[in-house]
N, C-alpha and C positions, 0 to 999 in steps of 0.2 A: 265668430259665432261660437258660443259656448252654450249649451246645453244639456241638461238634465232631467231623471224622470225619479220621482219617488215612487213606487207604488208600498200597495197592503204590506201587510206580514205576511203573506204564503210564499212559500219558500218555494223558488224559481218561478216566481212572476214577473222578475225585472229581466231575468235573463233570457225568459220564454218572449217575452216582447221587444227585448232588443233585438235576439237573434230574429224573429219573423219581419223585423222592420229591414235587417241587413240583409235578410233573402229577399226582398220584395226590391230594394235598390239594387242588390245586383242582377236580378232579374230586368230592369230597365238598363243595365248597362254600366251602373257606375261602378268607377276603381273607388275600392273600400279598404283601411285597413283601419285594424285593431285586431279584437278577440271579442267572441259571446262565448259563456258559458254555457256547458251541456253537463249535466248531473244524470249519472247515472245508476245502476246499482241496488235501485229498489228503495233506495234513499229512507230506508226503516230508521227513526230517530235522525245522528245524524251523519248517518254512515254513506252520503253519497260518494261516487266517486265522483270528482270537481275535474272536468278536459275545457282546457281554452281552444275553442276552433278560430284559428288564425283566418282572417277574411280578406287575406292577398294570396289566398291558396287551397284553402281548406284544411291545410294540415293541423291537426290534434296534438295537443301538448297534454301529459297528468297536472293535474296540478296542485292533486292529494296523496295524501300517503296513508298506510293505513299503519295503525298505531294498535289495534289487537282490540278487542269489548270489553278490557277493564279500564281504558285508557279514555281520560277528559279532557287530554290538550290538545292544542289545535292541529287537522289533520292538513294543515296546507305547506304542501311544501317547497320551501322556497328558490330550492334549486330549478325546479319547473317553472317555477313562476317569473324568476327574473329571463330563463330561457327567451320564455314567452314575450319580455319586455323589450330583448336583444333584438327578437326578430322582428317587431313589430315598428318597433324604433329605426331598423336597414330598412324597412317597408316605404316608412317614411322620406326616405331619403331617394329610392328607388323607384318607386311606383307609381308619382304624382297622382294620389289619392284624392276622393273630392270630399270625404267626409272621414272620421276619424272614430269609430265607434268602443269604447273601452266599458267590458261587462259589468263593473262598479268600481266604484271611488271606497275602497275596504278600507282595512282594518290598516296593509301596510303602504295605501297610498297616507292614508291619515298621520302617520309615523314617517309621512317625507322619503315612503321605500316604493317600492311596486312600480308601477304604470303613471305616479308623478311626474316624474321627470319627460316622461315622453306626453304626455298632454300638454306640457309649457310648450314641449322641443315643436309641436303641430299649432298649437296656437302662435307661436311665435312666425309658423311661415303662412301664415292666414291660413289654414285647413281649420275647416271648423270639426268640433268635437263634441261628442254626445256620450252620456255617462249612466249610471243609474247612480242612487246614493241612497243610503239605508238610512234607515232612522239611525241606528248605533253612532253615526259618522258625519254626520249632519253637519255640525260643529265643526268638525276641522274643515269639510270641504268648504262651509261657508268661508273660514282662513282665510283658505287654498286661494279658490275661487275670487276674494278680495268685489266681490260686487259684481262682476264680468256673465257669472253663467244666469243662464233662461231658466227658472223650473216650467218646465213641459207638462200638458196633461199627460198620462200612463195609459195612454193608448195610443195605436198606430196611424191614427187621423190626427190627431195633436203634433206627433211627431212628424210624420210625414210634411203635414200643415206648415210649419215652422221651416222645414228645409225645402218649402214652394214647390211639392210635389205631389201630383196625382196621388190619391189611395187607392 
């Protein structure tokens, strides 16, 4: 099971519905891994700070950097973010997880980097995976994806729905 959600353009609406979808399963009990994103910071333009909350633990990765307010290029930094891919990826191997939740299919899953490699690594051991995907990115997930993933409705009954669970 592969699974995905597109929502609107407001920025942290995939990530605000992933993460309440992964508190509401581990609230039932289930072992979860991946990451949702928490943006923080006041997020004025596009100055949030970006933390992957790890969901075999709770723990907080950065996973922005800040680059000063004359600066236009991208504030993600990749050292956090593969961090975040190491752990998530031992999680898998470790935790026998029932679901696999990854905050979005970006910029450097799309470029074959980021949290790719660990979605094959959980589909390949039948752990099913659920995703957000941007407009931006669409395209390469569909690649990626090759036919396999679900677009889900961008709500927590659609989602929920799909992995045969109470809301």
């Amino acid at each position: 099971m592969f699974g995905y959600v597109t929502t609107g353009r407001e920025r942290g609406e995939a990530d605000r519905l992933l993460a309440g979808v992964a508190a509401h399963l581990a609230a039932l009990g289930w072992p979860l891994a991946g990451a949702v994103q928490v943006n923080s910071g006041g997020c004025e333009g596009d100055a949030c700070d970006m933390d992957l909350r790890l969901l075999d633990g709770g723990e907080t990765i950065r996973i922005s950097q800040s680059l000063g307010s004359l600066s236009d290029g991208c504030r993600l930094d990749p050292a956090g973010l593969e961090e975040a891919v190491g752990r998530v990826s031992a999680s898998l191997r470790h935790a026998a997880p029932r679901l696999l939740i990854i905050n979005k299919f970006g910029r450097q899953e799309a470029e074959g980097r980021g949290f790719r490699p660990v979605i094959a690594e959980a589909l390949m051991q039948g752990i099913p995976v659920l995703t957000g995907v941007g407009h931006d990115h669409a395209e390469a997930f569909a690649a990626f994806a090759g036919g396999l993933a679900t677009p889900l409705p961008p709500t927590p009954e659609g989602i929920l729905g799909w992995l045969s669970v109470p809301a």
